[in-house]
N, C-alpha and C positions, 0 to 999 in steps of 0.2 A: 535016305538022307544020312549024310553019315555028321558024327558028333563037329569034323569042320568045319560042315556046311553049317551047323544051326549057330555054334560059335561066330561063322561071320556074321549070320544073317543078326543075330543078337549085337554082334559089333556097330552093324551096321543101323541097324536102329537106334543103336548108343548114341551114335555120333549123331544121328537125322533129331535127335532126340534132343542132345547136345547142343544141337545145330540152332532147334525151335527155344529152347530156353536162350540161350543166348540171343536171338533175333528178340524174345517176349522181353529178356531184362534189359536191352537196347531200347528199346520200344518205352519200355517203363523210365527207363534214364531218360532220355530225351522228354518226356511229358514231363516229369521232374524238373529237366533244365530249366522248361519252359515255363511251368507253372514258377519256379525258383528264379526264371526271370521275370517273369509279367511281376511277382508280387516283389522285386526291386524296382521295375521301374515304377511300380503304385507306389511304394514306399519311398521312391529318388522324389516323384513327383508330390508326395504329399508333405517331406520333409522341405522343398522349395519351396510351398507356399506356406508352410508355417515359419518359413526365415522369409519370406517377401512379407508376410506379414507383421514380424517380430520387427523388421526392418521399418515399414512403415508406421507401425507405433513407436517406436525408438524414435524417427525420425519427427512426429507425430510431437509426441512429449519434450524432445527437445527445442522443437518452435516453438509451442505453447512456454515453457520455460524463460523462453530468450527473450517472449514479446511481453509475456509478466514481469522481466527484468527493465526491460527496456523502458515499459510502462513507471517501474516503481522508480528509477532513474528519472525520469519527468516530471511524475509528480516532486520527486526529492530537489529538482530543478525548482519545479515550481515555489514547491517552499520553499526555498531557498531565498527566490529572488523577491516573494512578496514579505521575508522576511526583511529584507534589504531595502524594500518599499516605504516598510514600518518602521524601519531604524530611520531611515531619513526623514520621514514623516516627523519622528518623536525630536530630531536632532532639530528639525526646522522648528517644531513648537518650543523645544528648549531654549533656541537662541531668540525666541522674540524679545522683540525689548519697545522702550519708550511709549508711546499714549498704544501702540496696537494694545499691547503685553497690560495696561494698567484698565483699557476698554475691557477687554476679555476677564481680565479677574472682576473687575466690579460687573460685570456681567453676571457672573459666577455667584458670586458673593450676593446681589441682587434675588438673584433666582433661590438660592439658598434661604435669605432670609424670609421669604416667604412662608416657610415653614416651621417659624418660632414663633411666640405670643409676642405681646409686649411687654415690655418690663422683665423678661427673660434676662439674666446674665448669659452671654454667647460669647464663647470661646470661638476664635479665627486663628488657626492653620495653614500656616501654607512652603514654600517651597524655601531653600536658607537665602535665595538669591533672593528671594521677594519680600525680606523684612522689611525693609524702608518703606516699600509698597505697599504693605499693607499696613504698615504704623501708621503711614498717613491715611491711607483708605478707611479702616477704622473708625477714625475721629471724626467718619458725619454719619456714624450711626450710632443710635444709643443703645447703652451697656453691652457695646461690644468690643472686644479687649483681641490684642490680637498676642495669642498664648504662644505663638515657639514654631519648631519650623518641622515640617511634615515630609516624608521623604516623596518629592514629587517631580514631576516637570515645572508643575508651576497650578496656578488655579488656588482653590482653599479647602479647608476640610472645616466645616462648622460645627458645633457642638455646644449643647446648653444641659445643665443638669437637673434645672426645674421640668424642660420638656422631655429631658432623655429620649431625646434624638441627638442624632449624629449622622449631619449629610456631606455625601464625598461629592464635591461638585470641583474637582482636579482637573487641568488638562489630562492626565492617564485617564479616566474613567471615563473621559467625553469620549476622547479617541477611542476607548475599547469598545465603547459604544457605538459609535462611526463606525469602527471597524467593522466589528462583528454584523453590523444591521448592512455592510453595502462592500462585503469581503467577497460574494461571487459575483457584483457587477464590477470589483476591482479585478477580479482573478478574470473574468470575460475581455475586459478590455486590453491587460496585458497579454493576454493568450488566447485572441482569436484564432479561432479555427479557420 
């Protein structure tokens, strides 16, 4: 064998040699690709569902947002309008007038004096419209003096210093009473469901 011959045979194993690395680091690229792509499509697909999901809590949060607004717009309706209930309410008791308006205060004033002694000096209170009203009211019951005018719709505010009491028997304080004791059968009736 002469030295040409082991040269090729060496060459030629280079190259066969050459040949297997090449085919081996082919072989290695390609599982590469593959693994480098299965782990984007894991990762396309697992990035999809955390934006399908981001999506649907975005979208999630901002119904719940819109229907608490929407909500607190109705209620803010609501008051509103039982506010506008109560104005008119207050405005009809302010404009009473002649024997309704002189019934109702000695009503008042009736019920009030129930809880004085006799012989009590008792101070009467009441609205600036209803001096005349209760100047005359006054004069059939004894030692009761009717002292100055009380900031009201109408009704009397009584008060005696031997009893030290002091009762608010107003149109305001009937009504807030009304109110307050029959405010969700008024709110039911305005705003059946």
């Amino acid at each position: 064998m002469s030295l040409d011959t082991v040269a090729e045979d060496i060459r030629n194993e280079a190259r066969e040699r050459a040949k297997e690395i090449e085919a081996e680091g082919e072989e290695r690229a390609a599982a590469i690709i593959s693994d480098a792509e299965s782990d984007a499509e894991e990762i396309l697909a697992e990035q999809e569902k955390e934006t399908e999901q981001t999506i649907a809590q975005e979208r999630e949060q901002k119904l719940s947002s819109a229907k608490l607004e929407a909500k607190q717009k109705r209620l803010e309706a609501r008051r509103d309008v039982l506010q506008d209930v109560r104005a008119s309410v207050e405005d009809s008791i302010a404009n009473l007038e002649g024997d309704d308006r002189e019934e109702l205060t000695r009503e008042l004033l009736d019920d009030a004096a129930e809880e004085f002694e006799d012989g009590d000096t008792v101070h009467v209170y009441g609205a600036e419209s209803d001096d005349e009203l209760l100047t005359d009211i006054v004069t059939d019951y004894d030692g009761y003096e009717y002292a100055g005018e009380y900031d009201c719709l109408g009704g009397v505010v009584v008060e005696s210093e031997q009893s030290r009491l002091r009762v608010n028997n107003t149109f305001d304080s009937v009504l807030e009473s009304v109110w307050e004791d029959n405010l969700q059968n008024i709110s039911n009736r305005l705003f059946e469901q």
